[in-house]
LUMZATOR-705191 format. One record per atom (N, C-alpha, C): residue number from 1; residue in one letter; atom name; y, x, z. Coordinates in steps of 0.02 Angstrom, whole numbers, always signed. Atoms other than C-alpha are relative to their C-alpha. Layout:
% residues N
NODE     i   aa   at       yy       xx       zz
NODE   NUM    A   CA        Y        X        Z
...
This chain:
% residues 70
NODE     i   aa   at       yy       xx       zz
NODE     1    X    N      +59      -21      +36
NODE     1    X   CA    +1086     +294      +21
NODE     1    X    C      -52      -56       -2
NODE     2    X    N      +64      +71      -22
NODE     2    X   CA     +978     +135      +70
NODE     2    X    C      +23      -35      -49
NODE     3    X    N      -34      +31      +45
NODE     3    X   CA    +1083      +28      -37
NODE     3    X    C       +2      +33      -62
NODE     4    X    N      +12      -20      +55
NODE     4    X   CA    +1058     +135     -182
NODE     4    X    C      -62       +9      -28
NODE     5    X    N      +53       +1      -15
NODE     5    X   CA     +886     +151     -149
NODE     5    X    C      -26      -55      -17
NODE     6    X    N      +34      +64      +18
NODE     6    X   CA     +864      -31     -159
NODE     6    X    C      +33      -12      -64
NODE     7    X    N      -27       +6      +61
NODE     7    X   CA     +957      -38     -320
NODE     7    X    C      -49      +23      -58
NODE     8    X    N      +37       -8      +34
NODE     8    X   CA     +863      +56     -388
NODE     8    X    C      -86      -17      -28
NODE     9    X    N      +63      +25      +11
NODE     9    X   CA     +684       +1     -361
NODE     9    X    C       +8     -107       -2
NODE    10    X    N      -20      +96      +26
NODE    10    X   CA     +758     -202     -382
NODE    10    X    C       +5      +17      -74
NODE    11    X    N      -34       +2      +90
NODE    11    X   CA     +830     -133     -550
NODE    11    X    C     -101      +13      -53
NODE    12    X    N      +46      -14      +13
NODE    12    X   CA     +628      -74     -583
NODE    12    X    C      -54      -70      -20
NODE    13    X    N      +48      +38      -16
NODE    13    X   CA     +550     -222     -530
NODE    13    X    C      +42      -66      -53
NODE    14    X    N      -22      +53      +50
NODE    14    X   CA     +681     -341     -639
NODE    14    X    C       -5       +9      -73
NODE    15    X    N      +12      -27      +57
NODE    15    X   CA     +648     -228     -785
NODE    15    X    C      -74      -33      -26
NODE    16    X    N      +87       +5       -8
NODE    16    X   CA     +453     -225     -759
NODE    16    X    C      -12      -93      -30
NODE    17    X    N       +7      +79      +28
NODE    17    X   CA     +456     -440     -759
NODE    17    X    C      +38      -11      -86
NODE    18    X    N      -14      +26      +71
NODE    18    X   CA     +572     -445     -896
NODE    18    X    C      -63      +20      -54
NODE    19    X    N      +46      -53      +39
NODE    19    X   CA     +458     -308    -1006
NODE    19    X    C      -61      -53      +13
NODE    20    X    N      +36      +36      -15
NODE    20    X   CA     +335     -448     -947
NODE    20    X    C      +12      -69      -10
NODE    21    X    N      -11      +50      +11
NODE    21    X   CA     +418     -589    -1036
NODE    21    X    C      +22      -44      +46
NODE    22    X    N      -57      +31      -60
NODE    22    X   CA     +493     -660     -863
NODE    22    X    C      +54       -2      -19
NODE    23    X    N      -74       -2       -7
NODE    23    X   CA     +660     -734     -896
NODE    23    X    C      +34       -1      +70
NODE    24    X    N      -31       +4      -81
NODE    24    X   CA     +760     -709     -740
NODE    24    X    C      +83      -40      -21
NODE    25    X    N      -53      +33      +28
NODE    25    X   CA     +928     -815     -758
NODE    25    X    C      +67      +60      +43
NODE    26    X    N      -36      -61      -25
NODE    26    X   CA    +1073     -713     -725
NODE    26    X    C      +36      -39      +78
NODE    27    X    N       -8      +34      -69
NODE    27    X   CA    +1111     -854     -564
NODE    27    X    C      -26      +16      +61
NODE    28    X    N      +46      -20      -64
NODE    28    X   CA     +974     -787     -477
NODE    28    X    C      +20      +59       -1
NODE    29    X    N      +12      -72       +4
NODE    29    X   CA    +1009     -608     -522
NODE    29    X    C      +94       +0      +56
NODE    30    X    N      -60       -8      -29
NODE    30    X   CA    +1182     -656     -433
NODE    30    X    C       -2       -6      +66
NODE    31    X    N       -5      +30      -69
NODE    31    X   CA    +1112     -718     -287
NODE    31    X    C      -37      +85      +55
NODE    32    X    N      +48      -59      -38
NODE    32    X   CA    +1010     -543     -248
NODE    32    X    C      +69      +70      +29
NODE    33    X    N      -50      -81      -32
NODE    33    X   CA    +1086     -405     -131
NODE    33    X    C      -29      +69      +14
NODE    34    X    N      +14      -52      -30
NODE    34    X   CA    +1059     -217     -110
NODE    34    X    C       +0      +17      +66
NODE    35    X    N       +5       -3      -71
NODE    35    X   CA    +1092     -242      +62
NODE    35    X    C      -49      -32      +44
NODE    36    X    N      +59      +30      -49
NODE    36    X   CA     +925     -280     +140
NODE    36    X    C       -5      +46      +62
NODE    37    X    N      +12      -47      -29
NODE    37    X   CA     +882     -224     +296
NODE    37    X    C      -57      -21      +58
NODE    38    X    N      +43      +34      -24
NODE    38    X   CA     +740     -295     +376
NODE    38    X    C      -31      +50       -3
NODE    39    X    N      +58      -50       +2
NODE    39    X   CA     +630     -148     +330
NODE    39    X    C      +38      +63       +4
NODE    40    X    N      -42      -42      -42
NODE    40    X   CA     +746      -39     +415
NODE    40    X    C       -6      +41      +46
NODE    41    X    N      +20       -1      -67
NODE    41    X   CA     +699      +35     +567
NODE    41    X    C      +32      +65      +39
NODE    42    X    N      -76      -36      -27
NODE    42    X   CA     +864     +109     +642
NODE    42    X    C      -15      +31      +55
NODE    43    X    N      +10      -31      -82
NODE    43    X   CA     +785     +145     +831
NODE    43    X    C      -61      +25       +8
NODE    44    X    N      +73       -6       +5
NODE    44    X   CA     +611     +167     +799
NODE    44    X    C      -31      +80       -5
NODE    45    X    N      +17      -66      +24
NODE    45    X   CA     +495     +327     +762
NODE    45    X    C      +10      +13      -73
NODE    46    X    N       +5      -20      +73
NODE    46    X   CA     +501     +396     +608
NODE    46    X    C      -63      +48      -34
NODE    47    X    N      +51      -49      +17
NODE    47    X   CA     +349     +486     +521
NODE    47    X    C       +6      +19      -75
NODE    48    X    N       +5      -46      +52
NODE    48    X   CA     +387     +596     +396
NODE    48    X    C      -81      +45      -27
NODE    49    X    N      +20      -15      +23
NODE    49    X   CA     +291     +666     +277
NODE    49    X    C      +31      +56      -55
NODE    50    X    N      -15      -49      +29
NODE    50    X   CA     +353     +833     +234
NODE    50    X    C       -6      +14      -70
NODE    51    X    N      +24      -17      +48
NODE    51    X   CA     +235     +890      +97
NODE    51    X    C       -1      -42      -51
NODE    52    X    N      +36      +78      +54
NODE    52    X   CA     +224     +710       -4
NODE    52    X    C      +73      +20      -68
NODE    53    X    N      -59       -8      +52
NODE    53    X   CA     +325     +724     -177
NODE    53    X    C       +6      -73       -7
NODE    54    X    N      -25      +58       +8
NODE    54    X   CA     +436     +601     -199
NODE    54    X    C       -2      -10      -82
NODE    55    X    N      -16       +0      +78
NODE    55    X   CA     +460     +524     -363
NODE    55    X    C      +67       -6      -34
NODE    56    X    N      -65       -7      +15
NODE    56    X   CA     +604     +568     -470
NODE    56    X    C      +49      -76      -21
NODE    57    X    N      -45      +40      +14
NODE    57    X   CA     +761     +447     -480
NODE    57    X    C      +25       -1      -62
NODE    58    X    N      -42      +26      +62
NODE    58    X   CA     +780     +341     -652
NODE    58    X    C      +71      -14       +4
NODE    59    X    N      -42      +25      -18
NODE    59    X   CA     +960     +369     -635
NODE    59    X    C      +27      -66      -71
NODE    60    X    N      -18      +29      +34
NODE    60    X   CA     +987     +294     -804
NODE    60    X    C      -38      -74      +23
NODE    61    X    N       -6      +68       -7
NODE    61    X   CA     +928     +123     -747
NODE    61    X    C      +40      -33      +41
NODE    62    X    N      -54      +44      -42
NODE    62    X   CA    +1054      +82     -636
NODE    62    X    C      +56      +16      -53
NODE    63    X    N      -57       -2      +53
NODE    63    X   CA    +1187     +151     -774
NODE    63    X    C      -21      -79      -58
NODE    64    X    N      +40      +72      +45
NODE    64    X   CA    +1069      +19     -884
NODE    64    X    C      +28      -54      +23
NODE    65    X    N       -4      +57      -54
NODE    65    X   CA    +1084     -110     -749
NODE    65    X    C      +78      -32      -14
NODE    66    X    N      -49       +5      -12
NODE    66    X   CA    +1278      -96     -738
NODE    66    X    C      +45      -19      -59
NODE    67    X    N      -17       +5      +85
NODE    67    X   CA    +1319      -66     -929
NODE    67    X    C       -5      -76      -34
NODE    68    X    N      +11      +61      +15
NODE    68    X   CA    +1234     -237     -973
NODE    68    X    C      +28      -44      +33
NODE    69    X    N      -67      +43      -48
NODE    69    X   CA    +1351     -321     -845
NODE    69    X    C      +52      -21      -27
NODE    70    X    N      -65       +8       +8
NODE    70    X   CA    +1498     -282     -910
NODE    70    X    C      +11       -8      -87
């Protein structure tokens, strides 16, 4: 779920620059991983926030993302 998670808000933020005339080369876009985990925190507390609405998942931008790949 983390790894999809980051897919999705990378796929936002490479959209956002492009939509912002940023070329990104597709070299760099090769070099980026969904597998971050630095902001992780596997042993730690956790503080939830029950009541907070999340915001709904653009699934179509990772279909976007993937489609233009291939």
């Amino acid at each position: 779920m983390i790894i999809f998670h980051n897919v999705v808000y990378q796929t936002k933020a490479i959209n956002k620059l492009r939509s912002q005339g940023i070329e990104i080369p597709d070299e760099m876009l090769a070099g980026i991983s969904p597998y971050w985990t630095e902001h992780i925190n596997r042993f730690g507390i956790f503080q939830l926030e029950m009541e907070k609405k999340i915001a709904e998942i653009e699934y179509d931008l990772v279909t976007e993302a993937v489609i233009t790949k291939i």
